[in-house]
N, C-alpha and C positions, 0 to 999 in steps of 0.2 A: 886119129879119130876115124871110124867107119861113116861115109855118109852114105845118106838114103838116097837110092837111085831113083829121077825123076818120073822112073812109068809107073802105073799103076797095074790095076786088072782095066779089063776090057772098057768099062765104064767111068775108067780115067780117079776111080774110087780108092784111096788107098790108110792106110793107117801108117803113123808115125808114130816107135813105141821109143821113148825115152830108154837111155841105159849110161848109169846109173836111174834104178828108184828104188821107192819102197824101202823096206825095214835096214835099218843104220844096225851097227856093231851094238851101240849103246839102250836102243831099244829091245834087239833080240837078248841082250843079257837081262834087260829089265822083265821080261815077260818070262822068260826061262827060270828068273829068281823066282816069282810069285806060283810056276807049274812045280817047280822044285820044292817049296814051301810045302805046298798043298799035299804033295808027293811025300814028303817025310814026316810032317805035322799031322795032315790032316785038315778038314775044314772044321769052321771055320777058317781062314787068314784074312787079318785083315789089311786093308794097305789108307794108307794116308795120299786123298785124290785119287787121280786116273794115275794109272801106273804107266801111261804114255796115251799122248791123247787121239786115241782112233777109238769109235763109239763100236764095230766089231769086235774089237781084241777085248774091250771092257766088258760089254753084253757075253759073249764067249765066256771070260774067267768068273765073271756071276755068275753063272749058271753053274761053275763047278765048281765051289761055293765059297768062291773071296766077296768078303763084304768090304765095299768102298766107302770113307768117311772123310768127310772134309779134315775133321781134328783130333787130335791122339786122345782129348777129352772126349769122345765115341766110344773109346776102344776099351771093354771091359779092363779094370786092373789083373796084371799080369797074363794077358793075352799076346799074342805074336801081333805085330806091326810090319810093314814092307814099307817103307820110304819111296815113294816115287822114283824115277829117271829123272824129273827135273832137278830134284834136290831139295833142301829142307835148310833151315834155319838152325846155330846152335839153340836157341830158344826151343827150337820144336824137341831137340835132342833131350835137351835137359825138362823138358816134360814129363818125355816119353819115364825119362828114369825116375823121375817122382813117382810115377803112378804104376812104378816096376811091371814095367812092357818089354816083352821080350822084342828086337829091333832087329831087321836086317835090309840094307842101308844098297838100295837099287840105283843111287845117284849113280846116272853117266860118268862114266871118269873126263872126260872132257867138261863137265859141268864142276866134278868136284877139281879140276886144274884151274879154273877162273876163280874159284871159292880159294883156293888157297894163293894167287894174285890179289885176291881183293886182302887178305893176312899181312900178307908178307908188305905191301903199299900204305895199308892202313899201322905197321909197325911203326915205317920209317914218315910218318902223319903226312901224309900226301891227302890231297884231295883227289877222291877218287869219283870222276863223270863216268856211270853204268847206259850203257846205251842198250836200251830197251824198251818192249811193252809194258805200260800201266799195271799192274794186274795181272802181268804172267807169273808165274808158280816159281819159275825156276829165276823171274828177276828179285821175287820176294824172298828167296830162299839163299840169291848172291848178296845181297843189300842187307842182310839178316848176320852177316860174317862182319860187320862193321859199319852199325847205322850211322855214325857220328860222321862216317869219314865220307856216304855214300851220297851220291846226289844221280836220282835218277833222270836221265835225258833220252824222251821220245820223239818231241814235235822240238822244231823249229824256234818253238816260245818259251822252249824248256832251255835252248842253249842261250837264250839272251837272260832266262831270270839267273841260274846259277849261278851263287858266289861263290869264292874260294880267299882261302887268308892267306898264300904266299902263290902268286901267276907263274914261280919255277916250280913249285912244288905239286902239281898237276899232273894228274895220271887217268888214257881212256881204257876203259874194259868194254866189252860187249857183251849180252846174250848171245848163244850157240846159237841159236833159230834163226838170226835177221838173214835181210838180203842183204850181199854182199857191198850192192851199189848203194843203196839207201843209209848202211853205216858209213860209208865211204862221206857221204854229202853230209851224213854229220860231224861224222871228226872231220872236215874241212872247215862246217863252221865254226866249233870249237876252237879250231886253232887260228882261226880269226880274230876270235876273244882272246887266247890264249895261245899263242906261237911258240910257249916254250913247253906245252903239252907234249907227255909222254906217250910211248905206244905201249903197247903187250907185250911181254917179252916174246910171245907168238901170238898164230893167230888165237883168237877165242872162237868166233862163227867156227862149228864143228866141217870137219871134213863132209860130211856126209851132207849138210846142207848146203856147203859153196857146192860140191858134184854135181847134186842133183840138179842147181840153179845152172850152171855151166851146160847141159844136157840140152835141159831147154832151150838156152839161150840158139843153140844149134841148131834145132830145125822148128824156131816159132816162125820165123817167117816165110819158112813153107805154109806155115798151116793156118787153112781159114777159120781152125776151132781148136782151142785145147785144151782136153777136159784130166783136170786131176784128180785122183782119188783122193780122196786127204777128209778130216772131219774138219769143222767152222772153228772148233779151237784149239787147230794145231796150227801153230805160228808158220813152220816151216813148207805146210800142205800153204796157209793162205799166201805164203811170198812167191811161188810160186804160180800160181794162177796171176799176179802183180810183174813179177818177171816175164812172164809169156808175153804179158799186153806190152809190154818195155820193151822187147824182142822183135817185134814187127808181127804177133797171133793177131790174125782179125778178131777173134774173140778168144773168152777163156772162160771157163766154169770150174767149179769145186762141189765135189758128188762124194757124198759115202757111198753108194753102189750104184750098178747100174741103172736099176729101176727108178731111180734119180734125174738120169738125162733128161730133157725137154726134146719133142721131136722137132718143136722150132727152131730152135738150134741147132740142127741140121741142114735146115733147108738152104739150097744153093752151097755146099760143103762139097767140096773134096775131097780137100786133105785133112784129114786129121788128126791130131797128137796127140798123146797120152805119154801121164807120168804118173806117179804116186808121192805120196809125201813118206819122211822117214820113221814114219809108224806107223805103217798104212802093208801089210800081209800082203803077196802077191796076187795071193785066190782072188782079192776083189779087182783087180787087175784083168785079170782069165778072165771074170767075169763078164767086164764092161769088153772085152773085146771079143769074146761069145755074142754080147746083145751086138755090138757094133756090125758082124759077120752076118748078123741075122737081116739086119737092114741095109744091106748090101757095101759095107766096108769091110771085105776079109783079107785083103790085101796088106800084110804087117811088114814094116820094114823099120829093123831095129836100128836105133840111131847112138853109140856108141862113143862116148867122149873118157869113157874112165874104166877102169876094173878095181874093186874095191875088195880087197883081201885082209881088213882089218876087223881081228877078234879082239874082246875082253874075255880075265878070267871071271867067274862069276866071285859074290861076296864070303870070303873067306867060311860062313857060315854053314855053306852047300856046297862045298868041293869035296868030294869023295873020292873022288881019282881024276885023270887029266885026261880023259877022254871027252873029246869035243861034243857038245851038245848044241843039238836048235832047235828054237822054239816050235810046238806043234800047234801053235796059233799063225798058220801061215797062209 
């Protein structure tokens, strides 16, 4: 690990830039499917949800003309569809093909590795505890692979209601997005209830969100303020801003762009840290640390815990040849 050396510039003002941030392997494939789409189809495309959740990337692909829709019931008969990065339900699958949708299938592969855990668990009738958000996209879309067998647990009051019909036959899964620590403290209480509870055969929380969270963890407690770029409903942007304050950050905020920050929450600041969440472009990054230079933080000292050289290919749909692409939503 690189650590940030304790001077600043002259006015003791300095900036702490997270490394690992910003866009994950599984997001840049998700955003490159729907430019690809657009690229070969033409507009419309349309995609089911945010196709990753940062309000620039999305704002961005509207404009070049993907129409975003909650349900494949949106989506003209026999139109192009784009599956999200979170991932989707067989239910959504088998919609799609009633209402002959043509489909190309943007699930993370790390998301569709849990989906096929929760198959293979729900074969051999196991009771499967989903550790996750209420209402996230991609837990409705894990829990959609086998509702009979799923039981979702967020809060504390989730692990004392859950039943199960055999306390050997118990098995935890996660969402990709959580903090690390916070699944931690629920499979402990689960196995409180249940001590003969299963693990994953690996992890689930995605590479790209333990890094990012490990980053942080490294220099919050330099920093009097930590502002992440991330939008209000990216899971992995808001654990973040939660890990900072768990870390020793005197403070932590969550900004879509710079013109977001409070100047109050600067005040009395020296240090400051910056990271991105894993669908969050770097441009707004440059951004927030252009406004920060202006207000006299130009002082950036990259704080480095990881190097992350992990690609996907994209969906069998759009491979034309095998040369590397990235997204120009950056």
């Amino acid at each position: 690990m690189s650590a940030a050396s304790p001077s600043g510039d002259q006015n003791g003002k300095r900036v702490l830039l997270a490394k690992p941030r910003g866009y994950c392997a599984g997001v840049d494939r998700a955003v490159i499917t729907v430019e690809k789409a657009l690229e070969m189809y033409g507009p419309p495309v349309y995609v089911r949800k945010e196709i990753v959740h940062n309000r620039h990337v999305v704002d961005t692909l509207r404009e070049r003309g993907v129409i975003f829709v909650d349900e494949t019931t949106e989506v003209p008969e026999g139109a192009l569809v784009v599956f999200s990065a979170h991932g989707v339900s067989p239910a959504v699958h088998e919609e799609a093909e009633k209402r002959n949708l043509r489909t190309i299938d943007a699930t993370c592969p790390l998301v569709t590795k849990v989906h096929k855990e929760v198959n293979r668990f729900a074969r051999d009738d196991y009771d499967i505890m989903l550790i996750g958000h209420h209402g996230h996209e991609e837990v409705e879309g894990t829990s959609g692979e086998a509702p009979e067998n799923v039981q979702l647990v967020d809060t504390p009051e989730d692990v004392a209601q859950v039943q199960v019909r055999d306390p050997e036959k118990v098995v935890w899964l996660s969402q990709t997005t959580l903090s690390v620590d916070e699944t931690m403290q629920r499979v402990d209480q689960l196995r409180e209830r249940f001590p003969g509870i299963a693990d994953p055969p690996s992890d689930d929380i995605c590479y790209a969100t333990s890094n990012r969270q490990v980053a942080v963890k490294a220099m919050a407690a330099e920093c009097d303020l930590v502002l992440v770029v991330g939008s209000s409903n990216s899971s992995n942007s808001q654990r973040l801003v939660e890990v900072a304050l768990q870390a020793g950050a005197s403070g932590a905020h969550l900004i879509d762009y710079a013109s977001e920050v409070d100047p109050a929450w600067l005040e009395g600041v020296t240090t400051v840290g910056v990271t991105s969440g894993a669908s969050v472009p770097d441009v707004l990054v440059m951004e927030l640390l252009d406004d920060l230079a202006e207000r006299g933080w130009a002082d950036v000292q990259e704080v480095t815990t990881a190097n992350e050289k992990i690609s996907f290919a994209l969906p069998r749909e759009l491979r034309s040849d095998n040369k590397e692409t990235r997204s120009s939503v950056r």
